[in-house]
VOVO-922635 format. One record per residue: x negated, y, z negated of N, C-alpha, C in turn; residue in one letter. Coordinates in steps of 0.02 Angstrom, whole numbers, padded with zeros to 5 digits, always signed. Atoms other than C-alpha are relative to their C-alpha. Layout:
% residues N
XYZXYZXYZa
...
***
This chain:
% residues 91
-00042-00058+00000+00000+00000+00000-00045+00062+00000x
+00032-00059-00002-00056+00170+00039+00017+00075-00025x
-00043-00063+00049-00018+00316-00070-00025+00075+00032x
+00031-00079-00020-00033+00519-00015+00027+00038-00052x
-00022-00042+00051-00008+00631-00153-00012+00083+00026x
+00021-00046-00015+00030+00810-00132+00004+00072-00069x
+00004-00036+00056+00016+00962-00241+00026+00061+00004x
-00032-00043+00017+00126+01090-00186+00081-00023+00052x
-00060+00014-00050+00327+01099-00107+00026-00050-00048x
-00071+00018+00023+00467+00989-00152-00025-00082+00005x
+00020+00079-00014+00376+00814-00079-00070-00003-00046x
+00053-00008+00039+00241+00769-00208-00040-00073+00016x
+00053+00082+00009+00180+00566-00181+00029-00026+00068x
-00036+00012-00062+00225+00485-00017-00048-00087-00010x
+00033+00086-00025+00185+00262-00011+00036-00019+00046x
-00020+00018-00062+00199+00164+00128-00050-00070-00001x
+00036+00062-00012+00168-00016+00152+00009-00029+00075x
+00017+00001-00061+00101-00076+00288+00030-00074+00049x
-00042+00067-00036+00169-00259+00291+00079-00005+00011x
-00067-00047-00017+00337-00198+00276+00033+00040+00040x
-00012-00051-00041+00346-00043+00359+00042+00049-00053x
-00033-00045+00073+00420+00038+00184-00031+00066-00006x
+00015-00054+00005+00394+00212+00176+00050+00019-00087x
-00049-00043+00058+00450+00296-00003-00012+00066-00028x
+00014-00082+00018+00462+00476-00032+00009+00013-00084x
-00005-00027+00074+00425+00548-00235+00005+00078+00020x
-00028-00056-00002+00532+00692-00230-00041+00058-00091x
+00017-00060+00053+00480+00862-00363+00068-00035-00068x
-00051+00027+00027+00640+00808-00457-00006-00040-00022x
+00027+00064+00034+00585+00622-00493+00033-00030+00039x
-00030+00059-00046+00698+00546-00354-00047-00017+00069x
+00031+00030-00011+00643+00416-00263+00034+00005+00075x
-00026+00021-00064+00695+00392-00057-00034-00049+00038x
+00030+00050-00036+00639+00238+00043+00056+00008+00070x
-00022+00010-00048+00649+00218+00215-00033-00088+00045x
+00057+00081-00046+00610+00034+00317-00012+00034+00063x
-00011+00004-00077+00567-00002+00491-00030+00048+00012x
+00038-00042-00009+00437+00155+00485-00069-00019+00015x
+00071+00016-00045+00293+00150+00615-00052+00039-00052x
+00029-00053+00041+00127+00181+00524-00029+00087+00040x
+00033-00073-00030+00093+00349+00656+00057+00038-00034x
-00020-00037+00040+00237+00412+00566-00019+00019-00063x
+00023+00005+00084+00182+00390+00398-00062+00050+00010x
+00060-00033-00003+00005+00462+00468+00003+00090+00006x
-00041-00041-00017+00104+00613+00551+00017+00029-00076x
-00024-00037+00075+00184+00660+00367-00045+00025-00050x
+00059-00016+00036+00027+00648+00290-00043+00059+00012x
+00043-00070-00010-00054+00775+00385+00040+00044+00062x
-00037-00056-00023+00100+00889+00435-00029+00062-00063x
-00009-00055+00036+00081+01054+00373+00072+00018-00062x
-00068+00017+00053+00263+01041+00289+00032-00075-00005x
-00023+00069+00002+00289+00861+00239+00069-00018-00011x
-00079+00029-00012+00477+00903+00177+00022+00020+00073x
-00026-00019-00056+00508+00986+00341-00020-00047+00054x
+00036+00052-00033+00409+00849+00439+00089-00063-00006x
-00049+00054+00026+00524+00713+00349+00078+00006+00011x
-00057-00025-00020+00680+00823+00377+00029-00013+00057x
-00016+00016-00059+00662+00831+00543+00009-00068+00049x
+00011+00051-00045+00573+00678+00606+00024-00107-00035x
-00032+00048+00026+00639+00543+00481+00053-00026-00038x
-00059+00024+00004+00790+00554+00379+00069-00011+00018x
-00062+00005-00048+00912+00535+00512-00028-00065+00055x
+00034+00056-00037+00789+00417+00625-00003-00081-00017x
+00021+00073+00052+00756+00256+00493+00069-00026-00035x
-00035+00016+00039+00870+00174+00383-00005+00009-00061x
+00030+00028+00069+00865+00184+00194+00002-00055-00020x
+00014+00053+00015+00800+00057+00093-00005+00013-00061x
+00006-00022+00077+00777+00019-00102-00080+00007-00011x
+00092-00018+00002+00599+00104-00162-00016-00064-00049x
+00063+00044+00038+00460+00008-00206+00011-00016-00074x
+00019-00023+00058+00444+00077-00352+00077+00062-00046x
-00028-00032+00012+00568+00139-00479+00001+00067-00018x
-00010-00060-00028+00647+00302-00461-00047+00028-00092x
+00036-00029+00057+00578+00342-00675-00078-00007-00007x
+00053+00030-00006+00415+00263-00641-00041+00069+00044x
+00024-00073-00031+00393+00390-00502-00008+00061-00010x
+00006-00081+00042+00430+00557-00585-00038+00004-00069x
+00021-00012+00093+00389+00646-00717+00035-00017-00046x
-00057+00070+00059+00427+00566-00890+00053+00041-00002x
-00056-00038+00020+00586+00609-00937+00016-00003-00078x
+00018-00008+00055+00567+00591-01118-00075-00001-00026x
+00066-00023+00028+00447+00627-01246-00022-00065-00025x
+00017+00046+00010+00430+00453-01290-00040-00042+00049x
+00028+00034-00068+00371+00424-01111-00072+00045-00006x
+00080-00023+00015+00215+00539-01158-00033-00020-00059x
+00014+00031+00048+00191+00487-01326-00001-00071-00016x
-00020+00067+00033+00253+00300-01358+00070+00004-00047x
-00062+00006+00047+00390+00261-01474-00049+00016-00072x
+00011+00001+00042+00355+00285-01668+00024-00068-00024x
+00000+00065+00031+00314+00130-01765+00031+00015-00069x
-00013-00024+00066+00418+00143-01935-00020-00078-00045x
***
């Protein structure tokens, strides 16, 4: 699997497997979008568009099918509790 992480805009992590053809978008938000059946020159294409949501807008979520991500949608974002930065307390 091949991961692109980005660091500004609305699209932040982008994987894509290769035996598959699974593409999954990590949205700013923490949601997750998978698409199948994605050639890897697309995947390459997103990676090095200048606007990856506008890239993805245009050239793939109307093109592909969705699919269920890889990886779950809490796994992907940021924690959503404070127990997800800390641990639980042992009493």
């Amino acid at each position: 699997m091949t991961t692109k992480m980005f660091t500004s805009g609305r699209l932040r992590k982008v994987e894509y497997d290769l035996a598959s053809r699974q593409l999954d978008l990590c949205w700013d938000n923490g949601t997750v979008t998978a698409y199948k059946h994605v050639p890897e020159e697309v995947f390459r294409r997103l990676c090095s568009a200048p606007n990856p949501a506008a890239y993805w807008e245009d050239r793939i979520a109307e093109e592909y099918p969705k699919g269920t991500p890889m990886v779950p949608e809490k796994a992907a974002g940021a924690p959503k509790d404070l127990r997800d930065l800390f641990g639980g307390v042992d009493d």
